[in-house]
Structure formats: C-alpha cells, structure tokens
ROROMI-69204 format. One record per residue: residue in one letter; z, y, x of N, C-alpha, C in turn. Coordinates in steps of 0.02 Angstrom, whole numbers, padded with zeros to 5 digits, always signed. Example, Ala and Ser with C-alpha at 12.3 -4.5 7.8 and 13.67 -1.06 7.14 Angstrom:
<atoms>
a+00390-00284+00660+00390-00225+00615+00390-00165+00660;s+00354-00112+00642+00357-00053+00684+00394+00002+00645;
</atoms>
This chain:
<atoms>
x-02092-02676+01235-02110-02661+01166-02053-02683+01120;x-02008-02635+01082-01958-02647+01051-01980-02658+00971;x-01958-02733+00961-01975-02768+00879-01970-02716+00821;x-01989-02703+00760-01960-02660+00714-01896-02695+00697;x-01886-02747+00676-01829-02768+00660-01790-02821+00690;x-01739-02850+00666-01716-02914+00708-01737-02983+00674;x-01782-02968+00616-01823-03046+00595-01877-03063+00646;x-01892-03113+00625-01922-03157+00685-02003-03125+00656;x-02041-03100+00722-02102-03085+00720-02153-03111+00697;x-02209-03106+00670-02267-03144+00665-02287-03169+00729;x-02276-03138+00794-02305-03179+00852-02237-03247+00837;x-02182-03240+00839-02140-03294+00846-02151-03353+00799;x-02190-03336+00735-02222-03366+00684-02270-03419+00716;x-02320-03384+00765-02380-03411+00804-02343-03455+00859;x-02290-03444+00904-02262-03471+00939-02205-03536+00917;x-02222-03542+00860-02168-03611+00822-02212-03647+00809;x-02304-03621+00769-02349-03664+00759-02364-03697+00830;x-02362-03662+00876-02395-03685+00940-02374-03757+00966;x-02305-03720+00944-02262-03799+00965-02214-03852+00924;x-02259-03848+00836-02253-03896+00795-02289-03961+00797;x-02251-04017+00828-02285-04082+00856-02328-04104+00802;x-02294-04084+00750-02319-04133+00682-02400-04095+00652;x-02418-04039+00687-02455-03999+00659-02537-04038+00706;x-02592-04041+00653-02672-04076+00711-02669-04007+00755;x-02716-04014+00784-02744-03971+00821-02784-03903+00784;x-02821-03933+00754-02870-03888+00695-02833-03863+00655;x-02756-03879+00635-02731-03850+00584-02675-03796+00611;x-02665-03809+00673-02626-03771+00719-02649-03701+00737;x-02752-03712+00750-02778-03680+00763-02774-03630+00716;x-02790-03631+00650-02807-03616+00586-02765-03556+00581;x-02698-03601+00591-02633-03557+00560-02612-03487+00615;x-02639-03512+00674-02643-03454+00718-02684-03408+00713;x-02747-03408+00675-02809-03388+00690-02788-03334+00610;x-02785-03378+00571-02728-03329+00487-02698-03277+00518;x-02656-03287+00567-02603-03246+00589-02616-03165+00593;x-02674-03205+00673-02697-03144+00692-02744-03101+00648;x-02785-03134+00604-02830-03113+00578-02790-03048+00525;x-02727-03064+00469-02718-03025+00437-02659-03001+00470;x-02653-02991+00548-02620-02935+00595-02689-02870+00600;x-02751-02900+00629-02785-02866+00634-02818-02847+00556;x-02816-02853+00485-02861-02790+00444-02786-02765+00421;x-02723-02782+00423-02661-02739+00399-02647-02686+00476;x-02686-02705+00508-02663-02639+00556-02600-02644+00609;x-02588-02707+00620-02494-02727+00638-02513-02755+00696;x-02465-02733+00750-02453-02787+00803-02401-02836+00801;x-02444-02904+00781-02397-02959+00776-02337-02944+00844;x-02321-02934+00897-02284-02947+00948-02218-02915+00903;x-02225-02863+00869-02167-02816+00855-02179-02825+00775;x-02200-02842+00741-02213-02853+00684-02152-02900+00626;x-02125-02880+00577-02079-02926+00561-02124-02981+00506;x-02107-03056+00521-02147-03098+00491-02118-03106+00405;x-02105-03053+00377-02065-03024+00300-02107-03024+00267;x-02108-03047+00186-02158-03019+00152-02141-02963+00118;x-02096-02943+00123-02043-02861+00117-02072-02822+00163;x-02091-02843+00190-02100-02789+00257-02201-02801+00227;x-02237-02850+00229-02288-02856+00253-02319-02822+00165;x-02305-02854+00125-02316-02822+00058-02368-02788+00041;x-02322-02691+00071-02355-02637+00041-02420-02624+00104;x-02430-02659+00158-02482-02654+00211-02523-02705+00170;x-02524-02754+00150-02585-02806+00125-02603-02764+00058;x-02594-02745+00020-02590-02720-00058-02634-02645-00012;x-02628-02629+00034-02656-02530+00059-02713-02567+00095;x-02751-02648+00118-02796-02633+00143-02858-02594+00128;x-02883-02579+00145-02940-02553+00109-02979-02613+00069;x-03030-02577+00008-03036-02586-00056-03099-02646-00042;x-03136-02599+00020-03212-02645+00020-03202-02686+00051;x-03246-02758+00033-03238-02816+00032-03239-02832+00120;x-03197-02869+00174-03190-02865+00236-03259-02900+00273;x-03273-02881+00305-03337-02916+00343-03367-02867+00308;x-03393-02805+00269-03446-02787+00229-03483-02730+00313;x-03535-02751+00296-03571-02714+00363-03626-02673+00321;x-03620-02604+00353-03639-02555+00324-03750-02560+00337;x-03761-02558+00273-03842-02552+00305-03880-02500+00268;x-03925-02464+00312-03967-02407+00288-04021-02405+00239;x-04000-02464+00207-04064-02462+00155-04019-02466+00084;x-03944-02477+00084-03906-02486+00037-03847-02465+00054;x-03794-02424+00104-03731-02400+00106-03756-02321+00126;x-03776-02292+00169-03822-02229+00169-03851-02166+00134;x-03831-02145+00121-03906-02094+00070-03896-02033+00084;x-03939-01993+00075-03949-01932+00097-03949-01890+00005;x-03916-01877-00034-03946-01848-00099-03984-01785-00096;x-03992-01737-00045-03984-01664-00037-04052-01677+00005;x-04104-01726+00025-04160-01735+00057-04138-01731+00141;x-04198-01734+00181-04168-01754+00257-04142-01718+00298;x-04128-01640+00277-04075-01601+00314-04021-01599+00255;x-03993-01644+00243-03924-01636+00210-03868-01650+00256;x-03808-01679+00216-03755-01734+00251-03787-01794+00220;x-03756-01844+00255-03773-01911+00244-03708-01941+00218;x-03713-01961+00170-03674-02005+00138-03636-02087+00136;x-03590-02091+00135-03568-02174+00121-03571-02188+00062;x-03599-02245+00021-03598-02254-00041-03606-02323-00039;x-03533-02357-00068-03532-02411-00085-03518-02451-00155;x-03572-02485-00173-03554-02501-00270-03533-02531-00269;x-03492-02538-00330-03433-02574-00366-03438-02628-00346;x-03487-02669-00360-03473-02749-00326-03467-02777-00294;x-03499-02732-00214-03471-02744-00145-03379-02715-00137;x-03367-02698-00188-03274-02671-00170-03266-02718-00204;x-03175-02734-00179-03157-02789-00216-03116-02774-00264;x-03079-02695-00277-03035-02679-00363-03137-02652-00405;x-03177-02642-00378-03229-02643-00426-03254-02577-00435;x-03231-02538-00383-03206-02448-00383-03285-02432-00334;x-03324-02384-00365-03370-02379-00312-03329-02309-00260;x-03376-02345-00188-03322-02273-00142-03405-02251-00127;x-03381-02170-00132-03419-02124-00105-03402-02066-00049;x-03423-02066+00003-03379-02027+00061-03431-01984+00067;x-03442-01908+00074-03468-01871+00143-03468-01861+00203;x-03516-01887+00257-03498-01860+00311-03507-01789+00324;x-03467-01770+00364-03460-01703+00374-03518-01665+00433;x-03531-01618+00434-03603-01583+00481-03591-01604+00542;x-03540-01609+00579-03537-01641+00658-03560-01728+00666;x-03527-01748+00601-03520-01832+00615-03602-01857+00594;x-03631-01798+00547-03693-01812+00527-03734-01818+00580;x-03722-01766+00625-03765-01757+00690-03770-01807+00718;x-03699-01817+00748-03710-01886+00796-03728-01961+00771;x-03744-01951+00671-03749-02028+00675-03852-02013+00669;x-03858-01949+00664-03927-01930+00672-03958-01940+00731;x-03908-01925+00790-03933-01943+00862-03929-02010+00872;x-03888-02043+00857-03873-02118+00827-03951-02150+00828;x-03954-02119+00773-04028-02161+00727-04092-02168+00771;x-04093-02105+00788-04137-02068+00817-04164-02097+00902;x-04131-02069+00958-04104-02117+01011-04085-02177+01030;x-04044-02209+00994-04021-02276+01024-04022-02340+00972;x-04013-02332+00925-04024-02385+00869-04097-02406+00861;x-04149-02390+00892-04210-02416+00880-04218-02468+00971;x-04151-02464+01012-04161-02495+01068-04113-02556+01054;x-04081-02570+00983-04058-02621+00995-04088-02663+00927;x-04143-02622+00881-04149-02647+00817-04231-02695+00818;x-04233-02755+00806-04302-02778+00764-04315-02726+00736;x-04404-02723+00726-04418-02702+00688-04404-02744+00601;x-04384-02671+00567-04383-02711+00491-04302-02739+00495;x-04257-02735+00544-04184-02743+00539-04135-02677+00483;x-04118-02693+00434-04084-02634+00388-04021-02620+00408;x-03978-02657+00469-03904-02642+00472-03899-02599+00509;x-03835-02557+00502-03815-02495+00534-03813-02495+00609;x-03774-02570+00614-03762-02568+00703-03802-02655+00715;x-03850-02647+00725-03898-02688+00728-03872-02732+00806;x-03914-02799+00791-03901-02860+00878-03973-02883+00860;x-04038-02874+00882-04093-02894+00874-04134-02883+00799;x-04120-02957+00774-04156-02958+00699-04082-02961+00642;x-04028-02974+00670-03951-02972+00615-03916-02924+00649;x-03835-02910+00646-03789-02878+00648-03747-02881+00681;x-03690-02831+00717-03652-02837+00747-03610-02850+00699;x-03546-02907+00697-03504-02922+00665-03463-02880+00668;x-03408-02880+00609-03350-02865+00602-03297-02851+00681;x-03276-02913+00689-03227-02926+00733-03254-02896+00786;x-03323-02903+00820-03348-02858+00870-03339-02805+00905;x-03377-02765+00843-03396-02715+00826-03296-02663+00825;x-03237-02702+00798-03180-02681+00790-03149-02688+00864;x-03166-02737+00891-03126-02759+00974-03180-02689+01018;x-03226-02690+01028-03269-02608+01070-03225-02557+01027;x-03215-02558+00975-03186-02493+00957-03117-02465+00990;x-03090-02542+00980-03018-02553+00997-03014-02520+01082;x-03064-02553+01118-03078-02533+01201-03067-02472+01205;x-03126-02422+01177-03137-02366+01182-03092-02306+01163;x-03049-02336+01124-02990-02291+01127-02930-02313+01151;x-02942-02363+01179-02875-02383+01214-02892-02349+01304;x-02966-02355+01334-02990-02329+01378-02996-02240+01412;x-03001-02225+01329-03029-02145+01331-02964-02107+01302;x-02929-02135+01267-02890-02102+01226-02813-02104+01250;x-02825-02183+01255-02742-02207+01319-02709-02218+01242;x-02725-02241+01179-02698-02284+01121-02714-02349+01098;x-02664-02370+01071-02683-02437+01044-02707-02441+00969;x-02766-02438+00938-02771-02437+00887-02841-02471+00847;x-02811-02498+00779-02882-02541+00775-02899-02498+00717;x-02956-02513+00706-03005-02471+00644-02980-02472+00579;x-02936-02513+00562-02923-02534+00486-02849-02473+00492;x-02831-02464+00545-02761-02389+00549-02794-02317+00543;x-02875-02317+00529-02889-02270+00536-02871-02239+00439;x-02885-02304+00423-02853-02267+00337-02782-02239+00345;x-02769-02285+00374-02680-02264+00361-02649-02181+00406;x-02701-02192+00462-02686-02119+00482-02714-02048+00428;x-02802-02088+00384-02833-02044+00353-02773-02004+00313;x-02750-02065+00277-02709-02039+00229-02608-02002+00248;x-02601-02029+00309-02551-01996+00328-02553-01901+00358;x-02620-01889+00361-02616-01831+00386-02629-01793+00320;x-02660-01804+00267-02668-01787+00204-02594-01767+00186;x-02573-01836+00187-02504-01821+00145-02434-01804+00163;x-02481-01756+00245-02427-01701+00287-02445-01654+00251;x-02504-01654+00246-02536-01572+00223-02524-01557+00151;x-02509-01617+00113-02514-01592+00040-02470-01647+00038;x-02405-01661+00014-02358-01684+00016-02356-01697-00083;x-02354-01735-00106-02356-01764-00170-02412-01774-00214;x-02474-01769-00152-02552-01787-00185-02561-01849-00187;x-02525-01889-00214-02535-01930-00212-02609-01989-00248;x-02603-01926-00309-02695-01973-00332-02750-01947-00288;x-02750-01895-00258-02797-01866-00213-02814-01935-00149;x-02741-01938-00124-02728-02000-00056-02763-02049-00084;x-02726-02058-00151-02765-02145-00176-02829-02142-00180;x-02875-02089-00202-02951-02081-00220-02986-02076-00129;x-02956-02057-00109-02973-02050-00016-02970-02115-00007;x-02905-02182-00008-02912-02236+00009-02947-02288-00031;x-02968-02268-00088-02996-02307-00135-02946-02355-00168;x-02880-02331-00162-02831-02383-00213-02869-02353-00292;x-02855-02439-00319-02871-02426-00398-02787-02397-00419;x-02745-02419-00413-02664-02412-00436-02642-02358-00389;x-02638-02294-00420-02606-02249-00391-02537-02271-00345;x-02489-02304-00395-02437-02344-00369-02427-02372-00312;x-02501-02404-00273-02497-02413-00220-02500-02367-00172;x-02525-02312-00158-02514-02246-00112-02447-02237-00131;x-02402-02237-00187-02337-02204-00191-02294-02252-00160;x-02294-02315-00166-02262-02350-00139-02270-02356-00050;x-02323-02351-00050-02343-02328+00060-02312-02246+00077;x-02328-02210+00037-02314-02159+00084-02257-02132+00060;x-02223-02142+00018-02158-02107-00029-02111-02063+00010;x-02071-02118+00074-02013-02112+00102-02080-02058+00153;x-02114-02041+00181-02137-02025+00220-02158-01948+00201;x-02183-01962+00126-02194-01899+00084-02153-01852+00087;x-02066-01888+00076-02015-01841+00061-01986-01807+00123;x-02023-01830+00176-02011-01769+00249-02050-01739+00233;x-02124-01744+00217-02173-01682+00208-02155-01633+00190;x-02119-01662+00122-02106-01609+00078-02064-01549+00110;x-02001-01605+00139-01947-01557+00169-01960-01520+00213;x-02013-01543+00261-02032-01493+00301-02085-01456+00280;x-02132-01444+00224-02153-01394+00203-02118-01322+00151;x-02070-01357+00152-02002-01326+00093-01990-01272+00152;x-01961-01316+00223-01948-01252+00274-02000-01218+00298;x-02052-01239+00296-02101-01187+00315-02116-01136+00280;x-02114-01125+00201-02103-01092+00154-02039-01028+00179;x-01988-01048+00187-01925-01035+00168-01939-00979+00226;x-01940-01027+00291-01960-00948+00345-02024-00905+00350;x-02056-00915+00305-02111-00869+00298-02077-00828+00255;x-02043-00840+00210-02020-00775+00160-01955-00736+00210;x-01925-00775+00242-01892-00734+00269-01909-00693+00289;x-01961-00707+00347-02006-00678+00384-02020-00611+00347;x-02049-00631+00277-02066-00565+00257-01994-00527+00218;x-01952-00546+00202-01884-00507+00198-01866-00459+00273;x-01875-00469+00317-01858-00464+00395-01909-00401+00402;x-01975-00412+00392-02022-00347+00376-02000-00297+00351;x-02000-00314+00282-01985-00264+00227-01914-00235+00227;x-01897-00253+00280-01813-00227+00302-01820-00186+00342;x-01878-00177+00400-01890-00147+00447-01929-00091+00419;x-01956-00099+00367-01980-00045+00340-01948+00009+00318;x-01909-00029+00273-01865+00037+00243-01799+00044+00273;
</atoms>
C-alpha cells in the first residue's frame, strides 16, 4: 500500500503514541482511539493517510452534516408523505444536524422495496416490541461503529472493496460532479454543506477534469455530426 505522500502517516502518528514512555496508559489509549476514530467518519486509511492538517482539513469540514452516532428511527427519521404506497423518505430536523440545515432525502422505488421487505420480514425478528430504531438489538440499537464495521465486511466480502459508509458521501457526490461538472450548489444541497465553499473547495481540482472531459465529449459529438452532414451532401 503506497503512502499519498512522504509526511509521516496518521498510523505513524499512532505508532510514536504507542511508544511514548512518558504517555499513562489511558491517555495513550485515548490518543489512539482519536486517531482511528476521525480516520474512520473522514473516510481515510490511516496506513496511507498523511498526518497534515493541509491534507486532513477539507475531509473534516465535508463530513457529513448530521450529528455522528445519530441512529435513524421510524417514528422520527422516516415518513411516508404520499400515504403507504409512496417512497419513503429520510427526514432529519435541524437540531439533530449540526450546521442546523434540515436534510430531506427520497428513497428511490427499488431501495423503497427492500427497506419495505426490511420492515416487513426481518426487523420484527430482531425488534422488542415497542422498539422505534431502524436497525434494532432487542429493546435499543445497533450502534454506530457496528452497524459501519458489517457494512465495511460486506463489501469488502461481496464486492472485493475497501470502503466505509461515511465514503459513501464522497462517492455520492463525486459521481454527480462527473455528470454535471460545476453544480456545485446542487453537490452541496446533496451533501448537506451549509457553505457552498466547502463542496468547491473538495471537488474543484477534480471538477476541472469533468469539465474537460465533458468539453471532449461535446466536441466529438459535433464532429460526429459535421462527418454526417458531409456524407450527406
């Protein structure tokens, strides 16, 4: 696994605490446990990761908006507006986000299905009765970290990738801003940035291939049709 850069990694960060004499035990622990923790919601593998705050910056500032640990439950993140054959909705208020932004998502007719078969089938084999959380463990919840490490499995198993849930924004918004290359308030309203600024500052340098390569995709389609209209006449 080749480093992004030649600064010293966040794992090498973890590997100096390890073996700082002067450091307790509990505080050693701590500083390792920091490490990993904001490796895993910025989306980074500490091993290759540069321990920069140049580098780490515009990934802490793009986490997502809602507050971390927030576990989704059907009596308050959920709703159906359109009655019980609609889509089902994500709806989270302002005060559970932390810029104060309420997010509202649709799920789409396939994802509706399966979180319908979801409901339906298997969530009543792991739920108390009278339990309101989405992914229920008896009478409380499957945690955060959990609930992210099975995810992590299952596509590292099925898929043959390494990827944790909090990259799923960053992919949301990278395929967006292949497809539409300078949407940038569109991206930000998808990730729930309050500061447009922050989508421009993540995807900028990344944007300006979009562009370029939608510029050529343009360019040989008209040819294309010059090349026609040549053959015509």
């Amino acid at each position: 696994m080749v480093p992004i850069s030649t600064e010293p990694t966040l794992a090498d960060v973890i590997a100096r605490h390890e073996q700082d004499a002067s450091l307790k035990p509990n505080r050693r622990r701590d500083l390792k446990s920091a490490v990993l923790r904001m490796s895993e919601i910025t989306g980074v593998d500490p091993r290759i990761t540069p321990a920069s705050l140049r580098y780490m910056r515009p990934r802490i500032n793009a986490v997502g908006p809602a507050k971390f640990n927030l576990t989704p439950r059907l009596d308050r993140h959920l709703v159906r507006p359109g009655g019980p054959r609609s889509l089902w909705q994500i709806d989270i208020p302002p005060h559970e986000v932390k810029n104060d932004q309420p997010l509202v998502h649709e799920l789409p007719r396939r994802v509706t299905a399966l979180l319908d078969r979801y409901l339906r089938r298997f969530r009543p084999a792991l739920a108390e009765p009278g339990n309101p959380y989405l992914f229920p463990v008896g009478s409380t919840r499957k945690g955060s970290h959990g609930l992210s490490q099975q995810i992590r499995r299952v596509l590292a198993d099925w898929v043959g990738i390494y990827m944790t849930p909090h990259q799923f924004r960053h992919f949301a918004g990278r395929v967006m801003q292949q497809h539409s290359p300078g949407a940038f308030a569109a991206i930000a309203q998808l990730l729930g940035h309050k500061d447009v600024r922050t989508t421009i500052a993540y995807y900028a340098e990344l944007d300006t291939l979009s562009a370029g390569r939608q510029f050529d995709a343009f360019l040989e389609a008209e040819l294309h049709k010059a090349r026609l209209r040549g053959r015509r006449q």
